[in-house]
SERO-4910 file (N, C-alpha, C, O; in steps of 0.05 Angstrom, whole numbers):
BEGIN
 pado doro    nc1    nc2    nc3   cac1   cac2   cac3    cc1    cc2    cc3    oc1    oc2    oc3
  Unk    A  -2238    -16    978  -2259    -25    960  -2286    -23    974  -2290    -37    994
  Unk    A  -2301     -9    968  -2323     -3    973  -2346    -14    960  -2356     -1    941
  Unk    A  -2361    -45    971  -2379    -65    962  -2408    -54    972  -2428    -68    968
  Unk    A  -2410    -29    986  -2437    -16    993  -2451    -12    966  -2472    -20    957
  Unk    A  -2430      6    953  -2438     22    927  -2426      1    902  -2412     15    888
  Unk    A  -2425    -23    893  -2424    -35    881  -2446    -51    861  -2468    -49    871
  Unk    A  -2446    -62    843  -2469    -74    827  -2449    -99    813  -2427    -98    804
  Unk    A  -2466   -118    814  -2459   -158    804  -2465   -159    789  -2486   -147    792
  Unk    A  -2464   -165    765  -2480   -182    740  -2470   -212    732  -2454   -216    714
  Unk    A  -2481   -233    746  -2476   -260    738  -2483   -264    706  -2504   -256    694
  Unk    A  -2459   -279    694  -2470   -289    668  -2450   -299    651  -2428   -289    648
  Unk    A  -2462   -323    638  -2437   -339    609  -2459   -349    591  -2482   -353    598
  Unk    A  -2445   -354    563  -2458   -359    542  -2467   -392    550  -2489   -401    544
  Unk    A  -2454   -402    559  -2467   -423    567  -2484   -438    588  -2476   -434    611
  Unk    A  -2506   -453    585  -2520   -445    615  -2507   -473    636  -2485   -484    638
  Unk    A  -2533   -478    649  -2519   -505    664  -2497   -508    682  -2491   -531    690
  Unk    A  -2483   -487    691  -2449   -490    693  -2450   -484    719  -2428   -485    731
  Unk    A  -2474   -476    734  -2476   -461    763  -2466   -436    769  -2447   -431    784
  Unk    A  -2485   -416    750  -2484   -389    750  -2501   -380    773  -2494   -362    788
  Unk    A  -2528   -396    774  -2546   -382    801  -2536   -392    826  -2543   -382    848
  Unk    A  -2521   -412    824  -2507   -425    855  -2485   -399    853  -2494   -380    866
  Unk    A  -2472   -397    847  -2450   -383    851  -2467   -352    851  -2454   -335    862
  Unk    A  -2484   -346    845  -2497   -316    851  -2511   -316    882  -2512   -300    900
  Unk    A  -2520   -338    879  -2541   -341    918  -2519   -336    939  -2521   -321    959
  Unk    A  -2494   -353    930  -2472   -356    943  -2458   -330    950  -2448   -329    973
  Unk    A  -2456   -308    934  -2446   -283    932  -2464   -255    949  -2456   -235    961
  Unk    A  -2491   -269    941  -2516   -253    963  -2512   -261    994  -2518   -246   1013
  Unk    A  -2501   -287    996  -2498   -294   1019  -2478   -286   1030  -2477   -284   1055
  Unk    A  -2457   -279   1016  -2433   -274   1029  -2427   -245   1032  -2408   -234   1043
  Unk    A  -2452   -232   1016  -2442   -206   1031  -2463   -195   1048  -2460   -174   1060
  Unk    A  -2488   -209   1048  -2504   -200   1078  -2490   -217   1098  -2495   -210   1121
  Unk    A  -2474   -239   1095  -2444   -239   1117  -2432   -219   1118  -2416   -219   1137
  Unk    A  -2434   -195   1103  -2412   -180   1117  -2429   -152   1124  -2418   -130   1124
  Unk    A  -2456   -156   1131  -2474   -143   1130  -2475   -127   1114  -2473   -107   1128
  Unk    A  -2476   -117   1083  -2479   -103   1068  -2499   -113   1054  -2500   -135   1045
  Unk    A  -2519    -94   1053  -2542    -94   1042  -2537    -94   1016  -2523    -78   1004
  Unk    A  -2555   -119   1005  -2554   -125    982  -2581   -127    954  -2596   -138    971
  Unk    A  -2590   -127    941  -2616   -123    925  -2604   -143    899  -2583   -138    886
  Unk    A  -2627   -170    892  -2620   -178    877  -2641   -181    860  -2663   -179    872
  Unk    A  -2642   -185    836  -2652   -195    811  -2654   -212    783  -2646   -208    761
  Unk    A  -2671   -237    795  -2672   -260    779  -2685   -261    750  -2708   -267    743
  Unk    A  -2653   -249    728  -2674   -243    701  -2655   -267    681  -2636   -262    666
  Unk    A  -2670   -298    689  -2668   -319    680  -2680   -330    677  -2684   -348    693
  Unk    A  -2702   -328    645  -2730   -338    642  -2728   -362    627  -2745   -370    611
  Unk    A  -2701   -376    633  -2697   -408    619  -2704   -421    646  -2723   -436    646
  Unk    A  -2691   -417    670  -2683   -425    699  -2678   -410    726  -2661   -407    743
  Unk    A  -2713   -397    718  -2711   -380    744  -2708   -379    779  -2723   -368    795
  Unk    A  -2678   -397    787  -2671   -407    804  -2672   -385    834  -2681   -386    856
  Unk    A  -2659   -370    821  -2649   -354    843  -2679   -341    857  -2682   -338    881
  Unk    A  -2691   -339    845  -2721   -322    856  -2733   -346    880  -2741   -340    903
  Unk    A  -2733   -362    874  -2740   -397    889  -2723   -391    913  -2727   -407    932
  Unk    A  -2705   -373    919  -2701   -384    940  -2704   -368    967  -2684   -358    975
  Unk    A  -2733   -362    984  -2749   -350    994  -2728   -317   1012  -2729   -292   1013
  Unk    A  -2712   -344   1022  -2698   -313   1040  -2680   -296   1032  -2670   -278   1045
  Unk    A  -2677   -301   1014  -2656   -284    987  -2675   -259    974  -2668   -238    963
  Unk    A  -2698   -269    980  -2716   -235    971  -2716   -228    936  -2721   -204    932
  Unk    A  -2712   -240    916  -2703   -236    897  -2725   -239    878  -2735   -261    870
  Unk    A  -2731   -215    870  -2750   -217    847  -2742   -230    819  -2719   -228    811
  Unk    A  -2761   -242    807  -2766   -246    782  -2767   -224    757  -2788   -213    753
  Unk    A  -2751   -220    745  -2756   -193    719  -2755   -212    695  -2738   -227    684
  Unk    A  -2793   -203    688  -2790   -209    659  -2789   -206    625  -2808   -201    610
  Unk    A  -2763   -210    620  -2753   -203    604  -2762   -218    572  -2751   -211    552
  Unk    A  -2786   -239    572  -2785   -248    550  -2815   -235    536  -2827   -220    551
  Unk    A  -2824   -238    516  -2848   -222    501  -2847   -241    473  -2824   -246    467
  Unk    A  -2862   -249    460  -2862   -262    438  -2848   -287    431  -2846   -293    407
  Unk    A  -2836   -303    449  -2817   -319    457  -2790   -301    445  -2777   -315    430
  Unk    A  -2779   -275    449  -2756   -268    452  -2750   -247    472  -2766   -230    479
  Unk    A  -2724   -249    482  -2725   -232    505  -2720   -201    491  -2702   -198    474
  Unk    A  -2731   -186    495  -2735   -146    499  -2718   -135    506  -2713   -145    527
  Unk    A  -2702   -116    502  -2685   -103    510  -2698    -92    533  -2694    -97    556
  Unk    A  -2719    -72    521  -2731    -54    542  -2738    -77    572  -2740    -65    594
  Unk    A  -2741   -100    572  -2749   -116    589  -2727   -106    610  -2734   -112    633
  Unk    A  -2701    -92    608  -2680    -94    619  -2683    -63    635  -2668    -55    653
  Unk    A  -2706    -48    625  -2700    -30    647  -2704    -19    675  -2690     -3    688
  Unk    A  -2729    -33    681  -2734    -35    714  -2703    -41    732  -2689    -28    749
  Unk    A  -2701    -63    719  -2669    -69    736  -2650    -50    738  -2638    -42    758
  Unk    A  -2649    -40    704  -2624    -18    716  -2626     -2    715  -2606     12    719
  Unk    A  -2651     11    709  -2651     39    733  -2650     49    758  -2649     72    766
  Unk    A  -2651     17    773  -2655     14    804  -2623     12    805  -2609     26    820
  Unk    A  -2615     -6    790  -2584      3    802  -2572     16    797  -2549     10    805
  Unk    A  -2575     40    785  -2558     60    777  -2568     84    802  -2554    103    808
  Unk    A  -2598     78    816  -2601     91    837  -2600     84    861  -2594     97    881
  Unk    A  -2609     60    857  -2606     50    886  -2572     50    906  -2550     41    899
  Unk    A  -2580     63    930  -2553     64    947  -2550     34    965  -2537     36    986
  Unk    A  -2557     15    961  -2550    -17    967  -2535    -27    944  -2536    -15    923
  Unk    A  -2521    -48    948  -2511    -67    931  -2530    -80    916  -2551    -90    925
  Unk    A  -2521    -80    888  -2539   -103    868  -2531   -121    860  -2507   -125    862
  Unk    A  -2549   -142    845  -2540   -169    842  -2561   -166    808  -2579   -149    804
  Unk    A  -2552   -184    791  -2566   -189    772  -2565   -212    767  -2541   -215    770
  Unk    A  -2573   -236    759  -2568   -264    755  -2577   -272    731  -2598   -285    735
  Unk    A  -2574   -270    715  -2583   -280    676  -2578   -310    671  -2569   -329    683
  Unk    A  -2590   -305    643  -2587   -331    634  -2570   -331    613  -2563   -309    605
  Unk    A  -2564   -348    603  -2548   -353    577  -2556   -329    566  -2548   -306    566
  Unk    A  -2579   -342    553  -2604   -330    521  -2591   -299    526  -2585   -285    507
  Unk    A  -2590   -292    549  -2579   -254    556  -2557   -250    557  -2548   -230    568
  Unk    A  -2545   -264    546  -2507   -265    549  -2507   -235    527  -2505   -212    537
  Unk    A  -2508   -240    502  -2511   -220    492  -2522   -191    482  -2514   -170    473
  Unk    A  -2555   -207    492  -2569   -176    488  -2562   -154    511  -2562   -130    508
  Unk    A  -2554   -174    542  -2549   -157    554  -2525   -139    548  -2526   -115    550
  Unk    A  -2499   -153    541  -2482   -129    545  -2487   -106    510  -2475    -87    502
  Unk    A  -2511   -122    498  -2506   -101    472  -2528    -73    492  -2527    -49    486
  Unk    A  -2546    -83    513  -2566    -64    523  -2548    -49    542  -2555    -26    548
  Unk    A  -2521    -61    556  -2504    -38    571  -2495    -21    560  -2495      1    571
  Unk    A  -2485    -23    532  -2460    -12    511  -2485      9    502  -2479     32    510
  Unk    A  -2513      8    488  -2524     19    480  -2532     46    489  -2534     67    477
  Unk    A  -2538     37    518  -2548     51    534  -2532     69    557  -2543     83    574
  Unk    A  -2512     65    555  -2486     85    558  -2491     79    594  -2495     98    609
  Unk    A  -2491     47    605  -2494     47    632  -2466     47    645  -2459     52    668
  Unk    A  -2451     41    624  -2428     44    640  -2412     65    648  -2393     62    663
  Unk    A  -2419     88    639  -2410    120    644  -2434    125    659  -2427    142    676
  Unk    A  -2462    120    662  -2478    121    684  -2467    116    705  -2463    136    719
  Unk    A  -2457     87    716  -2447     74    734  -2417     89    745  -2411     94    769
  Unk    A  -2407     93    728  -2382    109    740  -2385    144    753  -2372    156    770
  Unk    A  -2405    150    738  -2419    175    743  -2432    183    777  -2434    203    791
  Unk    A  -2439    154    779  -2450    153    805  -2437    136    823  -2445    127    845
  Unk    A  -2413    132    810  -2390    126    838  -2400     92    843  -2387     85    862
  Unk    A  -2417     69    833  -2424     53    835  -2403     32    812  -2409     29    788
  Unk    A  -2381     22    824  -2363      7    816  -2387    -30    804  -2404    -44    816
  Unk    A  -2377    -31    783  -2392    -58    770  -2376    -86    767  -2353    -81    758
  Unk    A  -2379   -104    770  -2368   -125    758  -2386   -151    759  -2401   -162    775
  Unk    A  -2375   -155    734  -2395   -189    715  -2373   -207    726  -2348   -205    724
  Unk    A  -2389   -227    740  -2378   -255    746  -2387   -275    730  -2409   -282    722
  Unk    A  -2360   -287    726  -2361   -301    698  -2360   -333    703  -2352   -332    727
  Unk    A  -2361   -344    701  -2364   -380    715  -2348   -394    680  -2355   -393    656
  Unk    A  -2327   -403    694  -2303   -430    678  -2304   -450    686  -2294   -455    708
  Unk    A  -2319   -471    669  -2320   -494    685  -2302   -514    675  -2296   -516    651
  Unk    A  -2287   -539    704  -2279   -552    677  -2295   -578    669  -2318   -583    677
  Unk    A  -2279   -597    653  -2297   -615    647  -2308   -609    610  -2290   -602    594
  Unk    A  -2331   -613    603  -2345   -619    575  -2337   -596    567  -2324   -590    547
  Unk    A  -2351   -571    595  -2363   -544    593  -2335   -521    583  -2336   -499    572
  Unk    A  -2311   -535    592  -2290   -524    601  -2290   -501    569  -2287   -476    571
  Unk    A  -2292   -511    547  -2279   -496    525  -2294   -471    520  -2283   -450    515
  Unk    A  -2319   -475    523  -2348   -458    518  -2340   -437    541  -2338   -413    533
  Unk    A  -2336   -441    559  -2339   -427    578  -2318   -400    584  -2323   -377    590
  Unk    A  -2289   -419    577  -2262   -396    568  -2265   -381    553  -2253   -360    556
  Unk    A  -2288   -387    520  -2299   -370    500  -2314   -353    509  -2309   -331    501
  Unk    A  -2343   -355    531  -2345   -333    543  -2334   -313    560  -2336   -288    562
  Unk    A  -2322   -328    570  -2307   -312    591  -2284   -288    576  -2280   -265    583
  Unk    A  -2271   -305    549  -2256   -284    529  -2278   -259    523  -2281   -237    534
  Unk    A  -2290   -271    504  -2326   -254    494  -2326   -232    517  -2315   -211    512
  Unk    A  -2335   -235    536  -2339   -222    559  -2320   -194    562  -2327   -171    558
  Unk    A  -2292   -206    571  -2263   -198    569  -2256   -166    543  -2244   -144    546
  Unk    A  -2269   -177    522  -2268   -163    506  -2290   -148    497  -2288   -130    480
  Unk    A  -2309   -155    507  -2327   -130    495  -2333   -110    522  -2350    -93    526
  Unk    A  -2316   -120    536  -2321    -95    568  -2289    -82    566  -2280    -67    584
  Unk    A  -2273    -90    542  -2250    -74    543  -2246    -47    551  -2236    -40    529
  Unk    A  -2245    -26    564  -2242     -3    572  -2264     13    578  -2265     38    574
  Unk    A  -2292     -8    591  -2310      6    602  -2302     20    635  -2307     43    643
  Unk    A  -2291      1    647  -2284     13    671  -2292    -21    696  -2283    -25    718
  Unk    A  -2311    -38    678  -2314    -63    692  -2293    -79    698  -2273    -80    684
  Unk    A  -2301    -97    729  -2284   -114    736  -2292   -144    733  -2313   -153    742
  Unk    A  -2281   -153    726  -2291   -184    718  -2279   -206    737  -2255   -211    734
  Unk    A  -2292   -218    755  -2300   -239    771  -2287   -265    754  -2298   -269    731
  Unk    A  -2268   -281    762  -2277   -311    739  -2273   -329    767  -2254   -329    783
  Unk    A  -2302   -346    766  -2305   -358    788  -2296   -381    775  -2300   -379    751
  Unk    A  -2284   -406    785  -2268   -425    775  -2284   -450    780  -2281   -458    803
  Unk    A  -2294   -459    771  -2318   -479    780  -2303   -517    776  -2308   -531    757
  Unk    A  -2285   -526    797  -2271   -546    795  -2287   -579    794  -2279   -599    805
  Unk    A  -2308   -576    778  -2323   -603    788  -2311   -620    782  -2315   -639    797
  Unk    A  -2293   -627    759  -2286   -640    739  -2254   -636    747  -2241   -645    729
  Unk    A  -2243   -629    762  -2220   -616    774  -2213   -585    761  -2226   -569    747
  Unk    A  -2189   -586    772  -2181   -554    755  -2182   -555    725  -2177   -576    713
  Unk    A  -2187   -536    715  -2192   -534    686  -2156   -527    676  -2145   -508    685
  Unk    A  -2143   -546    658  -2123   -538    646  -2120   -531    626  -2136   -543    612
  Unk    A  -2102   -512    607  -2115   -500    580  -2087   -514    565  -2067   -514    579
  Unk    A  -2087   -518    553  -2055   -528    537  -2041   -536    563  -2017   -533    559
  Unk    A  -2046   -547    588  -2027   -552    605  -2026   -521    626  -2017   -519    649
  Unk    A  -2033   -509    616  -2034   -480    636  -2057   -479    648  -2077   -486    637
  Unk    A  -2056   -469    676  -2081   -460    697  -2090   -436    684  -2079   -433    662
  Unk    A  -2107   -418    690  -2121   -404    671  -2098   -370    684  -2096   -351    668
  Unk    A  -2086   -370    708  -2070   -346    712  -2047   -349    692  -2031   -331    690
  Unk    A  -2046   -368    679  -2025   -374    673  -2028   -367    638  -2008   -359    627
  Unk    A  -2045   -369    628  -2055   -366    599  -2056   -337    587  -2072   -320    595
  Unk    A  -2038   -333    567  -2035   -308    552  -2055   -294    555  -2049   -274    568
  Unk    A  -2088   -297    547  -2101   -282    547  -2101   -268    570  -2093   -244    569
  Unk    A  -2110   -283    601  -2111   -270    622  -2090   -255    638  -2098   -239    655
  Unk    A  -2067   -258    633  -2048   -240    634  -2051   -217    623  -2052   -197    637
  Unk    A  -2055   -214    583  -2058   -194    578  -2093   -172    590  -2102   -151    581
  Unk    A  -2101   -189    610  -2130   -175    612  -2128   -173    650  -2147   -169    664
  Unk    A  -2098   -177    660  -2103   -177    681  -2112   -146    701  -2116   -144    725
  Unk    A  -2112   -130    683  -2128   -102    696  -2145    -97    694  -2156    -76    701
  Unk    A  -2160   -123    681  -2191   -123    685  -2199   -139    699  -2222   -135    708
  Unk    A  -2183   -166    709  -2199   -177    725  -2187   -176    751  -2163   -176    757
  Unk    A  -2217   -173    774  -2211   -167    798  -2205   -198    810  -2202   -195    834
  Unk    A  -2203   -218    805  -2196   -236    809  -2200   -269    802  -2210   -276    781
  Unk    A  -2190   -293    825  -2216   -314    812  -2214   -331    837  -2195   -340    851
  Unk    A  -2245   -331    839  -2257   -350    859  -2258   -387    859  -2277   -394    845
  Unk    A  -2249   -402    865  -2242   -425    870  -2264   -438    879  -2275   -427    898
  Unk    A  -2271   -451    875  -2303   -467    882  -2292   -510    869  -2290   -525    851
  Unk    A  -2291   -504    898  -2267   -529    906  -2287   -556    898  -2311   -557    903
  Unk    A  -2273   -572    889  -2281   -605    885  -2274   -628    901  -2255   -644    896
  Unk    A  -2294   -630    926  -2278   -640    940  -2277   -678    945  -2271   -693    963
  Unk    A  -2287   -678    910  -2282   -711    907  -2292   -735    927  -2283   -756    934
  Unk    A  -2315   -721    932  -2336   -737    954  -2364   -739    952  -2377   -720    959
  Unk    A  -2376   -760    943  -2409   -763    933  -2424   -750    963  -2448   -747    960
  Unk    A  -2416   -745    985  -2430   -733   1006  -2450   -716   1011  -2473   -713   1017
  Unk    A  -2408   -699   1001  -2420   -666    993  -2432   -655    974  -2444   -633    976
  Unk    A  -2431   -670    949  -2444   -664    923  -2470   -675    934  -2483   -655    931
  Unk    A  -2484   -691    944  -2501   -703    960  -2527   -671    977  -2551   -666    976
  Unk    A  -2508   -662    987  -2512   -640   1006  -2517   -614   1008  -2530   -600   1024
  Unk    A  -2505   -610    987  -2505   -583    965  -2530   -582    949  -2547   -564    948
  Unk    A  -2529   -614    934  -2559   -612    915  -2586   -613    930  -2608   -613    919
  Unk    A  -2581   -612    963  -2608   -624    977  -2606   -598    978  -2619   -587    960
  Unk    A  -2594   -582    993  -2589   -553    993  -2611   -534    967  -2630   -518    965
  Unk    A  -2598   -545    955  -2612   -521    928  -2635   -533    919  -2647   -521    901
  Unk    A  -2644   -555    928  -2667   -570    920  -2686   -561    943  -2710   -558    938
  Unk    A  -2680   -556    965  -2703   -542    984  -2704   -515    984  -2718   -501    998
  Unk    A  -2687   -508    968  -2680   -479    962  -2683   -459    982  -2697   -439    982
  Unk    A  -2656   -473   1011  -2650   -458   1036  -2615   -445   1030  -2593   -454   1022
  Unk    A  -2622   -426   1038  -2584   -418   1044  -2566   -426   1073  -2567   -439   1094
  Unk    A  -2555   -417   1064  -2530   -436   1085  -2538   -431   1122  -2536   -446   1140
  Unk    A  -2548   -400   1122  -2558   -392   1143  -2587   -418   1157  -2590   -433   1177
  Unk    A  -2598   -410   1136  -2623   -427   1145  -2615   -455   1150  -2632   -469   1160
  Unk    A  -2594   -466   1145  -2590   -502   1146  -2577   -495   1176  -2588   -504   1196
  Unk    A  -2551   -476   1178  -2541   -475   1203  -2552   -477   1227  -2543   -490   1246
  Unk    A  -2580   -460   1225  -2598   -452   1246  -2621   -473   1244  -2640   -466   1258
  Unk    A  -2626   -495   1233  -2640   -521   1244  -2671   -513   1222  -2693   -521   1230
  Unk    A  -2669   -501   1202  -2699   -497   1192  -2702   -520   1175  -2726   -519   1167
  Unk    A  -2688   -546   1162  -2693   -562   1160  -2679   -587   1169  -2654   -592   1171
  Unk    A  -2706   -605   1177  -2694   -638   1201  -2672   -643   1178  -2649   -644   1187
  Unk    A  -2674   -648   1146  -2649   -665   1132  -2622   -665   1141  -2603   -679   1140
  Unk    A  -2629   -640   1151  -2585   -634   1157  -2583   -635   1186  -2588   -619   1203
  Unk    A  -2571   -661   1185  -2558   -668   1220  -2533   -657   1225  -2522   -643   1208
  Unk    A  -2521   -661   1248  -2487   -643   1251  -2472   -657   1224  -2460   -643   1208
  Unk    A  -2474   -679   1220  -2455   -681   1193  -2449   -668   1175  -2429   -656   1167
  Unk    A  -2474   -670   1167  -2487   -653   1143  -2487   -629   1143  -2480   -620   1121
  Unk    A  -2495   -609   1164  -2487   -579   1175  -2455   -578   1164  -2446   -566   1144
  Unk    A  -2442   -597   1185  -2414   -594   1171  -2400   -588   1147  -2382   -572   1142
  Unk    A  -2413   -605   1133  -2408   -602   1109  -2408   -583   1086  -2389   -580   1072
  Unk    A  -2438   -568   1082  -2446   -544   1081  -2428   -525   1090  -2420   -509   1073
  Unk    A  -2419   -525   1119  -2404   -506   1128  -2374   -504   1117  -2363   -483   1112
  Unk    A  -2363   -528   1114  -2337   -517   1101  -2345   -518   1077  -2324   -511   1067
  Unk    A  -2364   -523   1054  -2358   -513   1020  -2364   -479   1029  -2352   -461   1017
  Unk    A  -2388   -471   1055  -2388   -445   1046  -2367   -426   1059  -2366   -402   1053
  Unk    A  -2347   -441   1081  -2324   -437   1090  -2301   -422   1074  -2287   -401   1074
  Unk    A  -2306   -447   1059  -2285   -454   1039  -2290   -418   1010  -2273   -400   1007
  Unk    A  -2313   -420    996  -2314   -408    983  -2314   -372    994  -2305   -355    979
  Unk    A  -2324   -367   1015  -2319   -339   1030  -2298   -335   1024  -2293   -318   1006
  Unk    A  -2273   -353   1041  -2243   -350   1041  -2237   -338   1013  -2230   -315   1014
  Unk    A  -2239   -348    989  -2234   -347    962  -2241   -320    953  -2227   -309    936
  Unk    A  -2272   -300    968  -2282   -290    959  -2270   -265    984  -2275   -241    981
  Unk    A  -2256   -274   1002  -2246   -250   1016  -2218   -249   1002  -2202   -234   1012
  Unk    A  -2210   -263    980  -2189   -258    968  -2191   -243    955  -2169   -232    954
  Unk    A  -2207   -231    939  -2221   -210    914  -2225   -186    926  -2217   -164    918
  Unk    A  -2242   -197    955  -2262   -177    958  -2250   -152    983  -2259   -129    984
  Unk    A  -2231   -161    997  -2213   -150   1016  -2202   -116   1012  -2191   -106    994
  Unk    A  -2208   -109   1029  -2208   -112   1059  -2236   -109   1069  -2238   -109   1093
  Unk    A  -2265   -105   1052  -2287   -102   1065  -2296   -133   1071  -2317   -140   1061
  Unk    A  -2280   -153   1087  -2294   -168   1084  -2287   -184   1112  -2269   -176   1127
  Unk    A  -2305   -210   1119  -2297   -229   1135  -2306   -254   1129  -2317   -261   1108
  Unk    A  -2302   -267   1152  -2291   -304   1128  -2326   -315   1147  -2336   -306   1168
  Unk    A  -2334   -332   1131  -2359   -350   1151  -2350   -363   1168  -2327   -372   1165
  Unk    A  -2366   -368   1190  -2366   -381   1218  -2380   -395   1209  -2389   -414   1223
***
C-alpha cells in the first residue's frame, strides 16, 4: 500500500461527531511516518483544522451567497489529482453531498485511478445520540461510492462506548459485510472512561497544538502527567491506524 500517492477525504452527514479531530490526527500520523502530506480545510460551518498552526492547512472557500459552489471545489482537486504528496480534505456536513455529487460529476474518480493516486473517505460512527445518523451516513456514503474504486475508512468514535446496532458491533452487521471490499478498515478511537483525558484532549484542541508540539514542551499546561496522557490516546489510535494502514507504517513513540 502505497500512502505517498494517496488522497483522504474526511466527511458525514452529520457534523459535531469529531471529523476534524480525527483528520489532524491522520495528518499527524502520517508525517509520523514521514510521508509528506497536503491538507485542506473546506469546512465553512467549523473551520477547525486550518487553526491549527503546524498542520499548514489552508482554508478553501467554498461558500458564495450563503450556499456552498460546486466550482468552489476546484482548487482542491485539481491539486490532488496532481500533486505527487499525500492529500487530506476535511469538510463539513453542509458538503456531505454536494461533494460526492461534484466527484461523480466530474469524473474524479477515473482521474484518480488514472493517475495511480489510490482515494479513500473516512467516515466517523459515533456512538451515543449520534450513533443512528451516523451509520445512515456512513451507508449513504457506502453506496453512492459503490464501484468507483474508493476505500472507505469507518473510524469508530467510542465516547459513549462501542456503538451496538441490534446487539451487533458494526463488523458484525449485514450491511458491512456485504460492503466489506470496500472498506479498508475501522479505526477505534478508544473511551477511556476518565474525565482526565477528556480533560486533556479538549485543552489540546483548544490551543490548537498537535501531539508533537505538547511532547516537545511548547506549552507549560502539559506536565509529565498530562504528556502521558496525550501520549497513549495518540499511542493508542496509530496502533489502530497501523491496522488499516500496514505495512507503510509505524506505531508513535
Amino acid at each position: 500500500m502505497n500512502l505517498n500517492s494517496s488522497a483522504h477525504i474526511f466527511l458525514q452527514q452529520k457534523g459535531g461527531i469529531g471529523k476534524t479531530l480525527t483528520a489532524s490526527m491522520f495528518m499527524q500520523y502520517m508525517k509520523a511516518q514521514q510521508i509528506s502530506i497536503e491538507g485542506v480545510d473546506a469546512d465553512p460551518q467549523a473551520p477547525k483544522l486550518s487553526l491549527i498552526k503546524a498542520l499548514n492547512v489552508p482554508l478553501l472557500p467554498l461558500v458564495e451567497h450563503g450556499e456552498i459552489q460546486q466550482k468552489s471545489f476546484d482548487p482542491a482537486f485539481s491539486h490532488i489529482v496532481q500533486s505527487t504528496a499525500a492529500t487530506l480534505v476535511d469538510t463539513g456536513s453542509g458538503a456531505f453531498l454536494p461533494l460526492l455529487k461534484y466527484m461523480k460529476d466530474n469524473g474524479l474518480y477515473d482521474l484518480l485511478t488514472q493517475v495511480k493516486k489510490q482515494l479513500y473517505y473516512h467516515v466517523i460512527i459515533a456512538s451515543g445520540p449520534e450513533k443512528s445518523e451516523t451509520v445512515e451516513g456512513a451507508k449513504r456514503l457506502l453506496e453512492k461510492t459503490k464501484g468507483t474504486g474508493v476505500k472507505v475508512v469507518i473510524w469508530q468514535n467510542e465516547k459513549d462506548g462501542i456503538p451496538l446496532l441490534d446487539g451487533k458491533t458494526i463488523e458484525e452487521t449485514d450491511w458491512y459485510q456485504a460492503n466489506k471490499d470496500q472498506i479498508a478498515g475501522i479505526v477505534r478511537i478508544l473511551d477511556y472512561n476518565n474525565s482526565a483525558f477528556k480533560a486533556d484532549f479538549l485543552s489540546m484542541m483548544t490551543e490548537e497544538l498537535t501531539y508533537e508540539e505538547i511532547m516537545n514542551g511548547k506549552s507549560a499546561n502539559f506536565d509529565f502527567m498530562r504528556k502521558n496522557r496525550i501520549n497513549k490516546i495518540f499511542t493508542d489510535v496509530y496502533a489502530e491506524l497501523d491496522k488499516v494502514f500496514k505495512p507503510k507504517a509505524k506505531s508513535a513513540k
